[in-house]
C-alpha positions as CSV (number, residue, x, y, z in Angstrom):
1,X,27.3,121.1,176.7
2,X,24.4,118.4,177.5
3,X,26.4,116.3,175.8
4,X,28.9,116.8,178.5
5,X,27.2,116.6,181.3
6,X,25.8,113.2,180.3
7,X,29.3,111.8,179.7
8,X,29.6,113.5,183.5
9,X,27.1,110.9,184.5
10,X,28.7,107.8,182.3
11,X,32.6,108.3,182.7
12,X,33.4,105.4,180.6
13,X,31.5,106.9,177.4
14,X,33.0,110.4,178.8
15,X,37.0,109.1,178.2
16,X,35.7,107.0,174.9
17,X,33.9,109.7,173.6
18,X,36.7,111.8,174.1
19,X,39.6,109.8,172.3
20,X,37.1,109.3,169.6
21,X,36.7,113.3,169.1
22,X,40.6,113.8,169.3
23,X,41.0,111.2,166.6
24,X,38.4,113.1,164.0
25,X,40.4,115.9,165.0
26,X,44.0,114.6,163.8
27,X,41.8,113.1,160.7
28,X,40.1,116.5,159.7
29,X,43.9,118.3,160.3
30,X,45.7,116.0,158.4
31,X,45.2,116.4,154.4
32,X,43.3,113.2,154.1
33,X,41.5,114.5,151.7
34,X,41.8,116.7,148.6
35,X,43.8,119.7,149.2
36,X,45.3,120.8,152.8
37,X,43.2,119.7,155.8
38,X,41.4,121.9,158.3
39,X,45.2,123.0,159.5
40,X,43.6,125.1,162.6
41,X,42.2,122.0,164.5
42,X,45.9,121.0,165.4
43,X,45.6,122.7,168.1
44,X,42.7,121.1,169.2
45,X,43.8,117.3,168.5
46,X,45.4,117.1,172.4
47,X,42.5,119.1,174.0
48,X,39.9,116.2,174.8
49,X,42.9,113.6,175.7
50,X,43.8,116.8,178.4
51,X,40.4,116.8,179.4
52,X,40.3,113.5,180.7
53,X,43.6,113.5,181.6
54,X,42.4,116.3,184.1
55,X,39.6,114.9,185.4
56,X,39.5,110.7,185.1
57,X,36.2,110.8,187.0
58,X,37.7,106.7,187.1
59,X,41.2,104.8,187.3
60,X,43.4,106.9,185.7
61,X,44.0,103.4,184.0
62,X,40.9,102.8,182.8
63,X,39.9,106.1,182.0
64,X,43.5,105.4,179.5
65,X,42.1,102.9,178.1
66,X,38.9,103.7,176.8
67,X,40.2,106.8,175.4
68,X,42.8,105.3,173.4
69,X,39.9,102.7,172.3
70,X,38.4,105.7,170.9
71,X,41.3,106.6,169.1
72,X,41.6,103.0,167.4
73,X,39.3,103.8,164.4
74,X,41.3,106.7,163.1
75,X,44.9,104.3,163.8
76,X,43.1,101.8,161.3
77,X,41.9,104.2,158.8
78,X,45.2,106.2,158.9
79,X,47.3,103.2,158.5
80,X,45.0,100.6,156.5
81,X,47.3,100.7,153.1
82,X,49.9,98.7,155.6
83,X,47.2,95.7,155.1
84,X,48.6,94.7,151.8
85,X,52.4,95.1,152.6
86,X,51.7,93.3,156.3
87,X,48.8,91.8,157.9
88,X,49.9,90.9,161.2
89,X,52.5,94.2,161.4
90,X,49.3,96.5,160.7
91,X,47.4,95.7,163.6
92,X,50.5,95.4,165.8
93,X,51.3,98.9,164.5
94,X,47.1,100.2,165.4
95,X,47.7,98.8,169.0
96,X,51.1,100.3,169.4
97,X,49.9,103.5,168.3
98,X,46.9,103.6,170.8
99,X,49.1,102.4,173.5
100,X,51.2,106.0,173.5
101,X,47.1,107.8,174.2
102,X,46.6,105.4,177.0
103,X,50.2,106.1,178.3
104,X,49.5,110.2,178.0
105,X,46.1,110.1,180.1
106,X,47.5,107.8,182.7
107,X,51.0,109.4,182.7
108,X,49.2,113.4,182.9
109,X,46.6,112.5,185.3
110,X,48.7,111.2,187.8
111,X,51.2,113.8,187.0
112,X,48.5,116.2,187.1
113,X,46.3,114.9,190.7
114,X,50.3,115.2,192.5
115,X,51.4,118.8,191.1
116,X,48.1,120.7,189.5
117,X,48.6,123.4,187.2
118,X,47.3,121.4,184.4
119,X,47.4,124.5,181.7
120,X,51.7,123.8,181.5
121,X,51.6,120.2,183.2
122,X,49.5,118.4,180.7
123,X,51.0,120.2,177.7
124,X,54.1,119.3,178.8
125,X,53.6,115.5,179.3
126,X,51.5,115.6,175.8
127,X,54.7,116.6,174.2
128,X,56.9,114.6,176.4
129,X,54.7,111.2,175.2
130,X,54.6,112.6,171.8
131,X,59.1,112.8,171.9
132,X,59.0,109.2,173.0
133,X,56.8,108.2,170.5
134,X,58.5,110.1,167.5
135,X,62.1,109.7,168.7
136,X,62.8,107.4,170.9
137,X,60.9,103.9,171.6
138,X,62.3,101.2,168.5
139,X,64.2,104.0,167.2
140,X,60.7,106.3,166.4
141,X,58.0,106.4,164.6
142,X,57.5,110.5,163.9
143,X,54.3,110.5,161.9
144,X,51.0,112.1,162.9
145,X,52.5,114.4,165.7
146,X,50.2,116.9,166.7
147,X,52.2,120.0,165.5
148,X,52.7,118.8,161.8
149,X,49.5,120.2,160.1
150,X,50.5,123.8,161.6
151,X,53.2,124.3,158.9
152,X,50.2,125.3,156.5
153,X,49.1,127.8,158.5
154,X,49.5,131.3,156.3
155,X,52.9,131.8,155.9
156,X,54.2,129.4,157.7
157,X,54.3,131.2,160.7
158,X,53.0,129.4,163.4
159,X,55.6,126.8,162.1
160,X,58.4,129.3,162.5
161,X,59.5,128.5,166.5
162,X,60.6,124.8,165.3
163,X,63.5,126.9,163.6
164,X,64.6,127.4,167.4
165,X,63.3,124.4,169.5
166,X,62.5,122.1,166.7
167,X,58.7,120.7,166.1
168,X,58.1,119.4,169.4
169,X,58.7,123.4,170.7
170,X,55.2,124.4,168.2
171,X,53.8,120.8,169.8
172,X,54.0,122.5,173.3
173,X,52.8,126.0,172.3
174,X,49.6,124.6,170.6
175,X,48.8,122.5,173.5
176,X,49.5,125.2,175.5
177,X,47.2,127.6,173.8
178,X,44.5,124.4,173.1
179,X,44.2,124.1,176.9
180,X,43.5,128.2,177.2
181,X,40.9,127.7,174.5
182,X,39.3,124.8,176.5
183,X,38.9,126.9,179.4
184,X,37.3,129.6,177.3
185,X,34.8,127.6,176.0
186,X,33.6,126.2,179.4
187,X,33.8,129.9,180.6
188,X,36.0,129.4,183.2
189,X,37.4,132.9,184.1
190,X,36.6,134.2,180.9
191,X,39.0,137.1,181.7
192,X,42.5,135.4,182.7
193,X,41.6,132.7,180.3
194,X,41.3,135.2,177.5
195,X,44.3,137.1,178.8
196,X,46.4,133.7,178.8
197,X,45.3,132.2,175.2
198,X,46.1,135.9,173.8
199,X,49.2,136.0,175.5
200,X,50.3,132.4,174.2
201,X,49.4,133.2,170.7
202,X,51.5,136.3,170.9
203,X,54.4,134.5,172.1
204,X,54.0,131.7,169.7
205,X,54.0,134.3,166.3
206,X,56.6,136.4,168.1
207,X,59.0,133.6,168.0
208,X,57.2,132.3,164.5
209,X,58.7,135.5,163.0
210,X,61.9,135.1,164.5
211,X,62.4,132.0,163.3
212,X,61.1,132.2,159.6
213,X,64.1,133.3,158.1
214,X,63.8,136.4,155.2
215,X,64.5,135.9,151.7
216,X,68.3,137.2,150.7
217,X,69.4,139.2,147.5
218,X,72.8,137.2,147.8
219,X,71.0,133.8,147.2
220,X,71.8,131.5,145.1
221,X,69.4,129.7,142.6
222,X,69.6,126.5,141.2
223,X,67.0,124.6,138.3
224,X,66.7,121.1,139.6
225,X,65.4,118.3,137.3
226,X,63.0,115.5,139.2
227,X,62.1,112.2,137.6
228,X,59.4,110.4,138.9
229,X,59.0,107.1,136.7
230,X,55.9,105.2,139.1
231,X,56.9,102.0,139.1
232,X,54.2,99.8,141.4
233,X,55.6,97.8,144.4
234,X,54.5,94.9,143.8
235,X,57.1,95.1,140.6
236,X,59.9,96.4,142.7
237,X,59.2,93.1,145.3
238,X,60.2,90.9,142.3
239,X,62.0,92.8,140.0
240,X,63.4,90.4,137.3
241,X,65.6,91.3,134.8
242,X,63.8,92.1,132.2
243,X,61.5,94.5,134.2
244,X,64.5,96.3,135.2
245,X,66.1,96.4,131.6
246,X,62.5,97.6,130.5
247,X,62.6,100.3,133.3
248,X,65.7,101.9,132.8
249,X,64.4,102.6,129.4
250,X,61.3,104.4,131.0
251,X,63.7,106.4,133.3
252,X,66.0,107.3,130.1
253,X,63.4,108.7,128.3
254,X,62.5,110.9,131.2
255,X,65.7,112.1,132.2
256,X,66.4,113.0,128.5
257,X,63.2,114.7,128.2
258,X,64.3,117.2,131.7
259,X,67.5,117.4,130.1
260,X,66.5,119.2,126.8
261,X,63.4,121.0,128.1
262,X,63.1,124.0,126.0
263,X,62.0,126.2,129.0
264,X,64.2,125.5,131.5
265,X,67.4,123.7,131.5
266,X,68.5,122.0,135.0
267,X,71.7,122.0,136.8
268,X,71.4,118.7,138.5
269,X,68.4,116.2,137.9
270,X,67.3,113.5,140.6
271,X,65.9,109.7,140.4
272,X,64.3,108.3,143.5
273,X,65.3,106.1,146.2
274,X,67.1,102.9,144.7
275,X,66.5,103.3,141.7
276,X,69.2,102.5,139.5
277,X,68.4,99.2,137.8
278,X,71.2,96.9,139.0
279,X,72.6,95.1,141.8
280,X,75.0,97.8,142.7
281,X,76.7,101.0,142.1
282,X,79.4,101.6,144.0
283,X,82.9,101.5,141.7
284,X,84.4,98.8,143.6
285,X,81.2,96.5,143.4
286,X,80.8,97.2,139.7
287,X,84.3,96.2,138.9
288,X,83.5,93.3,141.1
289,X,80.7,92.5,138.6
290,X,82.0,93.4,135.3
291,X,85.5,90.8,136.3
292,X,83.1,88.3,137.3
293,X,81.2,88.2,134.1
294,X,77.9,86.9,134.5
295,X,75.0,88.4,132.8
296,X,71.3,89.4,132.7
297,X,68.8,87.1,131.4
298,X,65.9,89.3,129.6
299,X,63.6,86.2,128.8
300,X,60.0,86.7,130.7
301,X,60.1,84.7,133.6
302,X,56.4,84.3,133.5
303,X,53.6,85.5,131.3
304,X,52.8,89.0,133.0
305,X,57.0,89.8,133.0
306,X,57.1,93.4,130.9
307,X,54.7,91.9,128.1
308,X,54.4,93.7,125.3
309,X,58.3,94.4,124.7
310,X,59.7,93.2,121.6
311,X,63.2,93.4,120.4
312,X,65.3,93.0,123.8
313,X,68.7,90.8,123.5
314,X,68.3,87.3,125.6
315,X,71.4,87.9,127.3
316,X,73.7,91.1,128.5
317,X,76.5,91.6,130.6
318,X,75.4,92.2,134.3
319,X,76.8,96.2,134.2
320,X,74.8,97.1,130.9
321,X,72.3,98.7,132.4
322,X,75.2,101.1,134.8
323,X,77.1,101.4,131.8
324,X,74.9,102.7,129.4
325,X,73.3,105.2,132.1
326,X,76.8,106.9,132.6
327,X,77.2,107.4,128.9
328,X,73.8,108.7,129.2
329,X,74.9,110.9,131.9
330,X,78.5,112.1,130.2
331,X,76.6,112.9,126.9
332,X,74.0,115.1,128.3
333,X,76.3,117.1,130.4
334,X,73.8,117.5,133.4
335,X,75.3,116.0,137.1
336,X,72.7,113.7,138.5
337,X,71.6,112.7,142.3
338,X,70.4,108.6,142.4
339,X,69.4,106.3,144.6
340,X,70.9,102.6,144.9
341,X,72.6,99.8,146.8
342,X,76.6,99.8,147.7
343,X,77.9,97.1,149.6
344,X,81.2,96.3,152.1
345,X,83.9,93.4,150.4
346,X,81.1,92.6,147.9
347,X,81.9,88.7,146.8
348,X,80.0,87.1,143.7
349,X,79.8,82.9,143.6
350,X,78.1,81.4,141.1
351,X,77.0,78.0,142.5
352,X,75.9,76.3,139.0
353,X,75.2,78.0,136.1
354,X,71.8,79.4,136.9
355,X,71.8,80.9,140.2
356,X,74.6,83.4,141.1
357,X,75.1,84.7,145.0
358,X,76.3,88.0,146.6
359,X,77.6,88.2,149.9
360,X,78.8,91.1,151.7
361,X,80.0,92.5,155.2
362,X,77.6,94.9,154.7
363,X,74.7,96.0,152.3
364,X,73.6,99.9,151.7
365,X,70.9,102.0,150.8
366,X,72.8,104.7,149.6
367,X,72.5,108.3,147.3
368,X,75.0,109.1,145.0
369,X,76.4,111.5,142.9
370,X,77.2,110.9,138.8
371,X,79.2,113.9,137.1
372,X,81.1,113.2,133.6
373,X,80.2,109.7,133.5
374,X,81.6,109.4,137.1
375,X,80.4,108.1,140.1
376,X,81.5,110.1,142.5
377,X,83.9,109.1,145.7
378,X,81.9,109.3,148.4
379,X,78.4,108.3,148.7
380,X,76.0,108.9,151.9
381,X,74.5,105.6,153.3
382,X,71.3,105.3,154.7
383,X,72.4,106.0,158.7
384,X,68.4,105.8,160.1
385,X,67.0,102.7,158.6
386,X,62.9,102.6,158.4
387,X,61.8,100.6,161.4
388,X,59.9,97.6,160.5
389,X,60.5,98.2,156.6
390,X,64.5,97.7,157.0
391,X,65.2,96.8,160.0
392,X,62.9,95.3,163.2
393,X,64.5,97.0,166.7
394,X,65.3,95.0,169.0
395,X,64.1,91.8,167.0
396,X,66.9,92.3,164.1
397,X,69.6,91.3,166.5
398,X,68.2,87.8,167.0
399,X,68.1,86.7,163.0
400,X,65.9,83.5,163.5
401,X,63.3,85.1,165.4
402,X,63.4,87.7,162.7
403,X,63.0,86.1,159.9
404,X,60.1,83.8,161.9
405,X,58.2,87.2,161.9
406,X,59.2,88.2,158.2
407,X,57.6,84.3,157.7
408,X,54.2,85.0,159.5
409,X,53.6,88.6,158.4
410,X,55.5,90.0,155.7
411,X,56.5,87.9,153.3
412,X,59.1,88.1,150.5
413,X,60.6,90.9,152.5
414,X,64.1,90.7,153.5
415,X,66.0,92.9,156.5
416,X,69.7,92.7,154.9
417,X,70.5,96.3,155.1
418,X,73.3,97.8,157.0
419,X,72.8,101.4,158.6
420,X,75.7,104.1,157.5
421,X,77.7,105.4,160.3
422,X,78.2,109.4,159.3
423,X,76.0,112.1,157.1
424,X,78.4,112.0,153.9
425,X,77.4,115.1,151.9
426,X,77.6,114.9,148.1
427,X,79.5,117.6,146.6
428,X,77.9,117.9,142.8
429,X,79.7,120.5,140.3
430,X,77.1,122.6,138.6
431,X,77.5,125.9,137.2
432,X,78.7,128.6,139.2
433,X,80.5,126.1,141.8
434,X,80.0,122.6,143.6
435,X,76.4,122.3,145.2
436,X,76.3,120.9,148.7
437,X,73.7,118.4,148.9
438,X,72.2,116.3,151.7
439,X,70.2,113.0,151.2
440,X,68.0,112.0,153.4
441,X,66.6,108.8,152.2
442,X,62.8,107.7,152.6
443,X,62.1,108.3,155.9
444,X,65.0,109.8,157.3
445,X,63.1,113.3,156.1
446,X,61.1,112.4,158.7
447,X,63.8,112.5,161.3
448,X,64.9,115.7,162.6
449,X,68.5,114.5,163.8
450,X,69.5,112.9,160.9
451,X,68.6,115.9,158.7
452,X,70.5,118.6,160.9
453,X,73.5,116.1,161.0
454,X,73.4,116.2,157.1
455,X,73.0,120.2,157.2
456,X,75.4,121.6,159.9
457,X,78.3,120.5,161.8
458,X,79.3,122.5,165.0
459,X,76.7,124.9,163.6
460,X,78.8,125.3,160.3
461,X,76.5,124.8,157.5
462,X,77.8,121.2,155.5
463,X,75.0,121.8,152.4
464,X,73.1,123.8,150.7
465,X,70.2,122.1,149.9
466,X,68.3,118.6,150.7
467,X,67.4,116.3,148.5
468,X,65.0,113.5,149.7
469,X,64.9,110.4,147.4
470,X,62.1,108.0,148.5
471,X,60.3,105.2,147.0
472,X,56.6,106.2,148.2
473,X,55.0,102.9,146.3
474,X,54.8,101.2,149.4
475,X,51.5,103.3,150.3
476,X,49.4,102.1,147.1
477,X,46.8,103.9,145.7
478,X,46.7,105.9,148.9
479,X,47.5,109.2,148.4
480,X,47.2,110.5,151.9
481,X,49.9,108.9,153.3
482,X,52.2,110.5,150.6
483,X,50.8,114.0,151.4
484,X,51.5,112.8,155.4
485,X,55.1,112.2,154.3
486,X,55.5,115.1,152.4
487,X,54.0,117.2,155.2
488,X,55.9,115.8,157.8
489,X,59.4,116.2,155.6
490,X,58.8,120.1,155.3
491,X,59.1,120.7,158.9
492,X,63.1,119.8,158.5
493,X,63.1,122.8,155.8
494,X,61.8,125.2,158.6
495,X,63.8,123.9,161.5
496,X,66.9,123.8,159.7
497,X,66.1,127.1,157.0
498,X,67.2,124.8,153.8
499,X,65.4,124.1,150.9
500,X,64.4,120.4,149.8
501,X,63.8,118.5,146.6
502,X,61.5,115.6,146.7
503,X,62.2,113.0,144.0
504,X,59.3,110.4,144.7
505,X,58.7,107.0,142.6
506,X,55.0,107.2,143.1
507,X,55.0,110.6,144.1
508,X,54.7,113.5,145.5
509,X,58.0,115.0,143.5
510,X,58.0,118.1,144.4
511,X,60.3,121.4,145.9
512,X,60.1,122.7,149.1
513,X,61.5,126.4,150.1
514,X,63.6,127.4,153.2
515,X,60.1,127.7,155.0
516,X,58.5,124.8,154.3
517,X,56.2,125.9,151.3
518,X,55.8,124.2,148.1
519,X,56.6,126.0,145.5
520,X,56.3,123.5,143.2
521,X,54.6,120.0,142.2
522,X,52.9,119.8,138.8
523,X,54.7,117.0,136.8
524,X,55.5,117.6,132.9
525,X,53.6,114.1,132.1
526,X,55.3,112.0,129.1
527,X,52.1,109.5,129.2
528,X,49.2,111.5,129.8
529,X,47.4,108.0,130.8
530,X,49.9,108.0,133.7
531,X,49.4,111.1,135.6
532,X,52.5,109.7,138.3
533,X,54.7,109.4,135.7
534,X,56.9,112.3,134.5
535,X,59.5,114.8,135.1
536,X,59.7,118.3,136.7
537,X,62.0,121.3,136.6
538,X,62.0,123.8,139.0
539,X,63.9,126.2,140.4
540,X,64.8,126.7,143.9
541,X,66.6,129.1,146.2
542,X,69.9,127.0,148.4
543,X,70.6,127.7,152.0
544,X,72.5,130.1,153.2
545,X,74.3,131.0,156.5
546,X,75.4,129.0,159.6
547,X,73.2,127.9,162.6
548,X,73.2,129.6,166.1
549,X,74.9,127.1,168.1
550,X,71.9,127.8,171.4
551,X,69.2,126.9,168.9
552,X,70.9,123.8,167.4
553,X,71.4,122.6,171.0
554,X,67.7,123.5,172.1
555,X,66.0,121.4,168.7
556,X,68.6,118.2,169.8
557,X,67.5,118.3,173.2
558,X,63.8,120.0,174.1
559,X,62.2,116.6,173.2
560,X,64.3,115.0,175.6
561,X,63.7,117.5,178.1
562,X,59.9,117.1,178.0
563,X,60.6,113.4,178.3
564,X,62.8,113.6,181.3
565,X,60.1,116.2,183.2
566,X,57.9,113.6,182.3
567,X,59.4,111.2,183.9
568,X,60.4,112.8,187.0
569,X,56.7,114.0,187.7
570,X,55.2,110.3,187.4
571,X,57.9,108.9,189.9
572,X,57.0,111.4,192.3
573,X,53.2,110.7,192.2
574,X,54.3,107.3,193.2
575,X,56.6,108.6,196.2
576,X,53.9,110.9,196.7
577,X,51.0,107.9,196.9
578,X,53.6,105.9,198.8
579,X,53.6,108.9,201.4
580,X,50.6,109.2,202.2
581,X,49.5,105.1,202.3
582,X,52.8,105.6,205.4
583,X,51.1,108.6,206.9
584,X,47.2,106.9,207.0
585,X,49.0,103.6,208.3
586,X,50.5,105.7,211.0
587,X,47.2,107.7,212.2
């Protein structure tokens, strides 16, 4: 408390100091560190940004900015594995980040000096910044929302409301409740403020319970088989042929190995995002390829190209690689889920007799389906493409100015993908009938549209199960990040009651139940000197039952209606400034 009342004194350090504690906050919530973070300060990560918001002492635009300069540390620790995929996107990214604190303090004080009642009126502008962030501005960037450590709270239950409002209902709740515990703290009527966090935290379980859906006798359980084969980035940037050839040997082995596990047999086993090591895998494409005849060089391109590999055939037909993994498939009887590229009117040119060119009307990340040596008819498409990994907003439609910015801060990537129109759900035959599978690739399992789009239609469930494929070797060695993306992803289990598989190059592979637990992530290592590669099999329990129309309306739209209250308060504490500047001039 004398720490406070010196900040009273020095409101500058007071808003700094401030964005600096809500930033160790989201740090110490977020499993940063070994094991789950300190889940419990959620609710607190809001609280100072609210305090200032409430009381500026200053500007309302200055008191912004020095708390979201306290908030820049944690921005750069949270996001410094982006340094080695883009050094002028990471502190772009930093300052982006910071920007949405500055616009909450400025946005809720103002907000809060025209209409008061700063327990519901902050809370509610906290969340409706937080929606703009996650969901809207350059199509979203949903990470680190305050809510998301909540879901490992004891059985989930604190988690539970999002299955009827959606994640940005549990942001308002804790923000809510935060605010009440502020007040406690400061002893400001102890009584009503007691009465009100009490009454909040009732509320918030009450609906908790009635959204965690209960287990059911009638479920169905399916054994899913995961390959995780940890391939490094940096390999995937250039992947030559021979990597690739040397790969899909790797990934063979694996799949094999789930296949004829003594303990328990899968229905369907999963590769990660893209994986498949050729240039395409749609039918059309292929047939393309194999009646255009070029082929695969093996030969190291340079010295550290897969050394160590002896025996491998200078030269093979462009489709070996497809073709020998759907005989693989067809002999070991087990329907697959995979990652790779389809493209639109694919057209192959070879322009002498080294170089050979694709073009396209249109180029897919996609997920399909493999059953009897198959590829199945309809494949999902990648509908949400990763902003700033796929595709830049805004910048993509102007293709030199794009590929200026590629030049200066990212370079050797390429934006050539095309986003998929609708959620295709793959129908794989296992046992006991055809599983319906959605496959939200990469960060789509971060986005709560795309994932109800790929579960229910109309509030008719579409699948059973999701299964996220994702390539998580973009984040290095820095295994927070993958437990952020994992955390985040379990949110769509609760809010839509449907299980998830994870199938994770670098991981975490792992599988998620119908109320965002995992049940399950400890790899069967082949190489115990690489603890990322390996397979697992697990069980897990598929969706059942439709969606209540009222609820899947309120998660599509209580983001948006944060945002628009939001909006509507700040323009009328300008009409209301504008008022009284008319009223002084007239006195």
């Amino acid at each position: 408390m004398a720490l406070l009342k010196w900040t009273q004194r020095c409101p500058r350090a007071r808003a700094l100091s401030c964005g600096a504690l809500s930033a160790l906050f989201l740090i110490l919530a977020f499993p940063f560190f070994e094991g789950n973070g300190l889940w419990w300060l959620a609710i607190l990560i809001p609280v100072p940004l609210m305090v200032i918001a409430n009381e500026p002492l200053i500007s309302p635009s200055r008191a912004a900015l020095y708390a979201g300069l306290g908030t820049l540390p944690a921005w750069l620790w949270t996001h410094h594995w982006m340094w080695g995929v883009t050094k002028v996107g990471t502190p772009f990214l930093v300052l982006y980040l910071m920007f949405f604190v500055w616009l909450f303090v400025w946005a809720g004080a103002r907000i809060c000096q025209r209409f008061g009642r700063a327990w519901i009126t902050l809370p509610m502008v906290w969340v409706g910044i937080e929606f703009l962030r996650g969901s809207v501005a350059l199509t979203g960037y949903p990470w680190y929302l305050s809510a998301h450590p909540l879901i490992d709270s004891p059985g989930q239950v604190l988690a539970g409301p999002a299955a009827l409002g959606g994640v940005y209902l549990v942001g308002l709740l804790s923000a809510v409740l935060g605010w009440q515990l502020w007040g406690l703290s400061r002893g400001d009527g102890f009584v009503q403020r007691g009465v009100g966090a009490a009454g909040v935290l009732g509320v918030w379980v009450a609906l908790g319970v009635a959204g965690i859906e209960p287990g059911s006798s009638e479920s169905r359980e399916v054994t899913v088989g995961i390959v995780q084969p940890n391939i490094p980035q940096d390999n995937r940037m250039d992947w030559t042929d021979r990597q690739r050839y040397v790969d899909w040997m790797m990934l063979r082995e694996l799949t094999i190995a789930s296949a004829q596990d003594s303990e328990l047999t899968p229905d369907f086993i999963v590769w990660p995002e893209g994986f498949v090591p050729g240039w395409t895998f749609d039918p059309i494409s292929l047939q393309h390829e194999r009646d255009h005849g070029f082929t695969w060089d093996l030969r190291p391109r340079y010295v550290d190209d897969a050394p160590g590999v002896w025996g491998l055939p200078e030269l093979i037909p462009a489709t070996t690689i497809v073709d020998e993994f759907l005989m693989m498939q067809r002999n070991l009887g087990i329907p697959m889920v995979v990652g790779s590229v389809a493209f639109d009117n694919l057209k192959i040119e070879r322009n002498n007799k080294e170089w050979v060119t694709y073009t396209n009307d249109g180029m897919y990340n996609s997920a399909f389906s493999v059953a009897d040596g198959e590829i199945g008819s309809r494949w999902y498409n990648k509908m949400h493409l990763t902003p700033f990994g796929e595709v830049m907003p805004v910048i993509s439609n102007w293709e030199w100015l794009e590929q200026q910015l590629l030049g200066l801060g990212a370079t050797g990537m390429e934006f050539i993908l095309s986003a998929g129109e609708v959620p295709v759900v793959l129908e794989v035959p296992i046992k006991g009938g055809a599983l319906r599978v959605g496959t939200p690739i990469c960060f789509e399992a971060t986005v709560p549209g795309v994932c109800q789009d790929l579960v229910f239609e109309k509030g008719q469930r579409i699948a059973d199960i999701l299964v996220n494929i994702t390539n998580d070797g973009w984040f290095g060695n820095w295994d927070p990040s993958r437990r952020t993306h994992m955390l985040v992803a379990r949110w769509r289990c609760v809010e839509l009651r449907t299980p998830m598989v994870r199938s994770a190059n670098t991981g975490i592979s792992c599988v998620i139940d119908r109320r965002g637990a995992v049940i399950n992530e400890n790899l069967s290592m082949m190489d115990r000197e690489d603890p990322r590669s390996g397979y697992l099999n697990a069980r897990v329990e598929v969706g059942t039952g439709d969606s209540i129309l009222i609820f899947e309306w309120l998660r599509s739209v209580f983001g948006w209606g944060m945002l628009g209250m939001t909006c509507v308060g700040l323009i009328l504490s300008f009409i209301q400034k504008r008022s009284e500047q008319v009223l002084g001039a007239d006195e």
